[in-house]
KOLVEXKOL-172520 format. One line per 5 residues: number of its first residue (from 1); their letters; for each residue x, y, z of N, C-alpha, C, CB. Coordinates in steps of 0.2 Angstrom, whole numbers. Glycine has a CB too. Example, Ala and Ser with C-alpha at 12.3 -4.5 7.8 and 13.67 -1.06 7.14 Angstrom:
2
1> as> 66 -28 39 62 -22 39 66 -16 39 57 -22 45; 64 -11 35 68 -5 36 64 0 39 70 -3 29
***
This chain:
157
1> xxxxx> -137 44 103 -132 45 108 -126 48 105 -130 38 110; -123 47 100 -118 48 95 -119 58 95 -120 43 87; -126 61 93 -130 64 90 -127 68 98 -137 60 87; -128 66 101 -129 71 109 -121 71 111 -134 68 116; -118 67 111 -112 69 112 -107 72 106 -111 64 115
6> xxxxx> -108 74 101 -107 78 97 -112 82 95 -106 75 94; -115 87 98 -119 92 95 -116 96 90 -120 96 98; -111 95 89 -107 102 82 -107 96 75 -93 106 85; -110 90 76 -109 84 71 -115 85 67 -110 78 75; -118 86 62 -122 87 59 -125 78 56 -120 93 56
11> xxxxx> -130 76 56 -132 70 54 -137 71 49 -133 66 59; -135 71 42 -142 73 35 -146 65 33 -138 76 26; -150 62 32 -152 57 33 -156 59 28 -153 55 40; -156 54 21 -160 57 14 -161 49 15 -155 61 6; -168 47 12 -173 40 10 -176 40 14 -170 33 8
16> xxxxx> -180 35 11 -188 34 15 -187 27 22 -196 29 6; -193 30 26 -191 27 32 -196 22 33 -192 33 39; -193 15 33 -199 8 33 -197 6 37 -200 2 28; -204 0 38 -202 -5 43 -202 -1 52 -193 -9 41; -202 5 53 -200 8 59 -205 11 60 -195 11 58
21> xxxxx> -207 16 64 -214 20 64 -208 26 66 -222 15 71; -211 32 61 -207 40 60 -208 42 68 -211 47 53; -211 40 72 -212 43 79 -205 38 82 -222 42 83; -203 33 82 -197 32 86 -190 32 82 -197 25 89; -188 37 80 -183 40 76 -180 43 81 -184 43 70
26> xxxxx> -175 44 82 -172 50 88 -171 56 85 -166 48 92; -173 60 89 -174 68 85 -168 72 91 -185 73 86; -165 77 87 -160 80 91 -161 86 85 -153 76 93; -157 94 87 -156 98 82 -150 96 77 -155 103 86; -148 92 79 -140 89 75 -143 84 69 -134 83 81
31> xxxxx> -148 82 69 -152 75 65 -158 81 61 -158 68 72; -155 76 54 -159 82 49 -162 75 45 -154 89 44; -169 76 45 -171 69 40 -176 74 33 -178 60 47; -171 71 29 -174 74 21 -177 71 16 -169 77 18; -180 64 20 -185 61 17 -182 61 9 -193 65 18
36> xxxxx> -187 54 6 -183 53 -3 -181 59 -7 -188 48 -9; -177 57 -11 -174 62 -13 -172 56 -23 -166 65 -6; -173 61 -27 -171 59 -34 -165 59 -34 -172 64 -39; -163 53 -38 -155 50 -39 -150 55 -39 -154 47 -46; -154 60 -47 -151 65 -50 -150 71 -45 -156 67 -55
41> xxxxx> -153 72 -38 -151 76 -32 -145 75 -29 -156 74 -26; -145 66 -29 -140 64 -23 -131 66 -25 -142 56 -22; -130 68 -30 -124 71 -30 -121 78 -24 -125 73 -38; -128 83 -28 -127 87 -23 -126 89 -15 -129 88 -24; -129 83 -14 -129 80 -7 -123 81 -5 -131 74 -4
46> xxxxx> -121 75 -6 -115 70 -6 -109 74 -8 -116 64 -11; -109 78 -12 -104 82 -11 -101 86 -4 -106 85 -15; -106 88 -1 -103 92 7 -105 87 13 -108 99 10; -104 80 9 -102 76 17 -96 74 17 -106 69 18; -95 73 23 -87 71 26 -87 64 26 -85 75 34
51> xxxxx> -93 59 29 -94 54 27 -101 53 26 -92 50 30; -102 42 26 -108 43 23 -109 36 28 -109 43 14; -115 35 30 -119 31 35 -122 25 33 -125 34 37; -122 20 34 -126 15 32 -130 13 39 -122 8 29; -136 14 39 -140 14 45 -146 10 45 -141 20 47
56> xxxxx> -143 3 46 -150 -1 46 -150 -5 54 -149 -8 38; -155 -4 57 -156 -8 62 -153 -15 62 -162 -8 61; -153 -17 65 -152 -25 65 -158 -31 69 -144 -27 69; -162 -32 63 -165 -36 67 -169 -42 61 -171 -31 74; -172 -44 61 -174 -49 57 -176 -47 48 -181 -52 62
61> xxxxx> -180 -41 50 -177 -37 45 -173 -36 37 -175 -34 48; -167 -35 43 -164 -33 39 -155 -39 39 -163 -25 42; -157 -44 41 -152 -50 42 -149 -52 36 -156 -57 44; -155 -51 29 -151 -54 24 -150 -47 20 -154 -61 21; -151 -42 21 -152 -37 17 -145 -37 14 -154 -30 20
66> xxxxx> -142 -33 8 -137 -33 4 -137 -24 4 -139 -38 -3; -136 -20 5 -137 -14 5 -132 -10 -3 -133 -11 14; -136 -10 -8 -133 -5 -12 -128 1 -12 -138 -3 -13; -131 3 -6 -129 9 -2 -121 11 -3 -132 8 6; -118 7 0 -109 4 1 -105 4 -4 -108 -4 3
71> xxxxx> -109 0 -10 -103 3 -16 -103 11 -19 -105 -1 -23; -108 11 -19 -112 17 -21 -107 25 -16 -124 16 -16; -108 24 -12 -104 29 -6 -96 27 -9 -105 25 3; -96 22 -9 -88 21 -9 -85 25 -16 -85 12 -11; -90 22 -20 -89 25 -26 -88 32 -30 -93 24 -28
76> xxxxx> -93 34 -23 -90 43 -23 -85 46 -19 -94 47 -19; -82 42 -15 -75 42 -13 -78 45 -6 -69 47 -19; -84 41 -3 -84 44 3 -81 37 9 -93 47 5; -77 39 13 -78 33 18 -86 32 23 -70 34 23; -86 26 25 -90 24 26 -91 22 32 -90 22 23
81> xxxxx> -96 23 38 -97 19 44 -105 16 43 -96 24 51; -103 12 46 -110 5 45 -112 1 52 -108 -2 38; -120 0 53 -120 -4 57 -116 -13 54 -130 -3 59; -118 -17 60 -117 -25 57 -119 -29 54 -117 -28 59; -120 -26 46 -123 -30 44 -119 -33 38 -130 -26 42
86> xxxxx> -121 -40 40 -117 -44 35 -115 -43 29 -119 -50 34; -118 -42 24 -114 -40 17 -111 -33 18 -121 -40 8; -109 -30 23 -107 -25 24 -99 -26 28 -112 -22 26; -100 -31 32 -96 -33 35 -92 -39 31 -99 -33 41; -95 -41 28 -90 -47 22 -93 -47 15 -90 -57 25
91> xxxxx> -92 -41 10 -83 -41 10 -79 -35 12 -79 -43 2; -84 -28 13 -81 -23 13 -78 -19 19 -85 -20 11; -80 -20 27 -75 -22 32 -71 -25 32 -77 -23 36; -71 -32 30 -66 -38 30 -59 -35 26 -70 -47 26; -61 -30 22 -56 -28 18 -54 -21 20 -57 -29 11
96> xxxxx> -57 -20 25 -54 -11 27 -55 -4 22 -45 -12 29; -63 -6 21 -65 1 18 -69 0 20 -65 3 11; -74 1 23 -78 3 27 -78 0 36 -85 0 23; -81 4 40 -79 7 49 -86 4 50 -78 17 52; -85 -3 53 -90 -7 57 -91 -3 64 -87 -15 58
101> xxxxx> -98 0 66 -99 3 73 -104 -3 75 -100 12 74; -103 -3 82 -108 -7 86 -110 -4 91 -106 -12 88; -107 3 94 -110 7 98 -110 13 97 -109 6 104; -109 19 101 -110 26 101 -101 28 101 -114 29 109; -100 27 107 -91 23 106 -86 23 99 -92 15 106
106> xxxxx> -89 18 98 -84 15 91 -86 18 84 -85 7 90; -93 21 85 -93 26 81 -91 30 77 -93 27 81; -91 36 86 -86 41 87 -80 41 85 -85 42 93; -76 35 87 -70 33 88 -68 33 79 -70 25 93; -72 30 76 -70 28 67 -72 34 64 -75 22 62
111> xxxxx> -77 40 66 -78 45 65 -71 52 65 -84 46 69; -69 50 70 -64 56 74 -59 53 68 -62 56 84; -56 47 69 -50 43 66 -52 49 58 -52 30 65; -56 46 54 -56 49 48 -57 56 47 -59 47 45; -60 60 51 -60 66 51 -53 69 53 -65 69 54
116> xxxxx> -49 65 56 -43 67 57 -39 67 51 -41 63 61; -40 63 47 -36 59 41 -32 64 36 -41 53 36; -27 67 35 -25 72 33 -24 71 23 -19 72 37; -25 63 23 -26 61 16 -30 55 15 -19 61 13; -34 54 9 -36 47 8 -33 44 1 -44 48 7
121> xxxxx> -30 44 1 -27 42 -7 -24 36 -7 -22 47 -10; -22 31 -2 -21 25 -3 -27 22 -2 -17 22 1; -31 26 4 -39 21 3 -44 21 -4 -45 24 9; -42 28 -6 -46 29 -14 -43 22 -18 -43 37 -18; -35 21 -18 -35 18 -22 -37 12 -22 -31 19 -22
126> xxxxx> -35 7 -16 -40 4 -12 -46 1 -16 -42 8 -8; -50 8 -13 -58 6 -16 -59 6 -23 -63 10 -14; -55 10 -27 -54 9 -35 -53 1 -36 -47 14 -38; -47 -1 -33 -48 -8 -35 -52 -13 -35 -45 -10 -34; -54 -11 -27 -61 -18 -26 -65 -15 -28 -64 -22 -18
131> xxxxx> -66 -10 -30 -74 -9 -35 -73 -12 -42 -76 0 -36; -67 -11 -46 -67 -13 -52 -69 -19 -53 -62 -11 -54; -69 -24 -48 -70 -31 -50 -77 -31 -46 -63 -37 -47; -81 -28 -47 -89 -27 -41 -92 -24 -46 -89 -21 -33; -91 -24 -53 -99 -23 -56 -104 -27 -55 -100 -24 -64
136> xxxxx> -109 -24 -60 -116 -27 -60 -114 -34 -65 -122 -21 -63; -110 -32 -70 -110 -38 -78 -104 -43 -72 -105 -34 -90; -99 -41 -69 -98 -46 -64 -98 -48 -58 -94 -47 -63; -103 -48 -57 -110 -49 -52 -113 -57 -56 -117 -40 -52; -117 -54 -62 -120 -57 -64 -117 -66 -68 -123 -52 -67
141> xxxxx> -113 -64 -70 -106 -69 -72 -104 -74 -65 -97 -63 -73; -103 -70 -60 -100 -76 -54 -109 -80 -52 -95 -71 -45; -113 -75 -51 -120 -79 -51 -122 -84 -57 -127 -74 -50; -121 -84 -64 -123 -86 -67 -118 -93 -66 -124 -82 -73; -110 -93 -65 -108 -99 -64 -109 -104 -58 -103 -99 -65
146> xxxxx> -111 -101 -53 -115 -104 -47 -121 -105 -48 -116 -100 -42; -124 -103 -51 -131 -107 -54 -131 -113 -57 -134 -104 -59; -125 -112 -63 -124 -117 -68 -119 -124 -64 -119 -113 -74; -115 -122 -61 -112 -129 -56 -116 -132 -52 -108 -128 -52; -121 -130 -48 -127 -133 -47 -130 -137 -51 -131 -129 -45
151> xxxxx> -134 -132 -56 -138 -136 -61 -134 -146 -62 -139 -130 -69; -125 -143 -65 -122 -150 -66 -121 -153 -58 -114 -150 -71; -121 -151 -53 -121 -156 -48 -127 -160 -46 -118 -153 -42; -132 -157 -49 -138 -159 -46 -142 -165 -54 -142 -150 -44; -137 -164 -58 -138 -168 -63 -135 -174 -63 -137 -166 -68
156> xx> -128 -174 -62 -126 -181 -59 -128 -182 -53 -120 -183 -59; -132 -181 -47 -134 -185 -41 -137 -192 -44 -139 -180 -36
***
């Protein structure tokens, strides 16, 4: 929908297509699907986008998926529109770096907003800062002490 009412919109669409069957994909001349692509590629990509897509379906699927994808984008300093999916929507919408769409509409609407945007540099900074506390070794720190307070609550029961 998005796709047709923006013909001059180009949409590049790089990884492998699961769970879905490649015949109900929607094809338009604006929709370019470039199948997986090497890590070591994906700079170059990403370099000539304006944004970047998080495009997962919503359905049973993909309910508890955690999408990689989001820091990763942010990281490159691309802003971001994403379907509704929960670790996407809390913490990175909830904090106004990434554009929650739920239709063709509101899409458009967060699409046009940032292509409009004449500067990013508070949002950069922004995402510098909630990234910095979004490693992997502090990732693994906040899980390890959630593991561990369990383990002791579940010892004194």
């Amino acid at each position: 929908e998005v796709s047709a009412k923006r013909p001059d919109w180009h949409f590049v669409i790089i990884g492998p297509v699961v769970k879905i069957d490649v015949n109900d994909l929607p094809r338009a001349e604006n929709i370019h699907y470039l199948g997986s692509k090497k890590y070591d590629e994906l700079p170059v990509y990403i370099s000539h986008w304006d944004m970047a897509l998080v495009l997962f379906a919503l359905n049973e699927s993909t309910e508890f998926i955690s999408p990689t994808k989001t820091p990763e984008y942010l990281a490159a300093g691309l802003p971001v529109i994403s379907t509704r999916i929960k670790d996407v929507v809390n913490p990175y919408g909830d904090a106004d770096l990434v554009y929650i769409a739920d239709d063709a509409e509101t899409f458009i609407k967060h699409a046009e907003t940032e292509l409009d945007k004449k500067s990013r540099e508070e949002w950069l900074m922004q995402v510098d800062e909630f990234l910095s506390d979004n490693s992997w070794d502090h990732t693994f720190d906040k899980m390890s002490k959630l593991i561990n307070n369990l383990k002791i609550q579940v010892v004194h029961v």
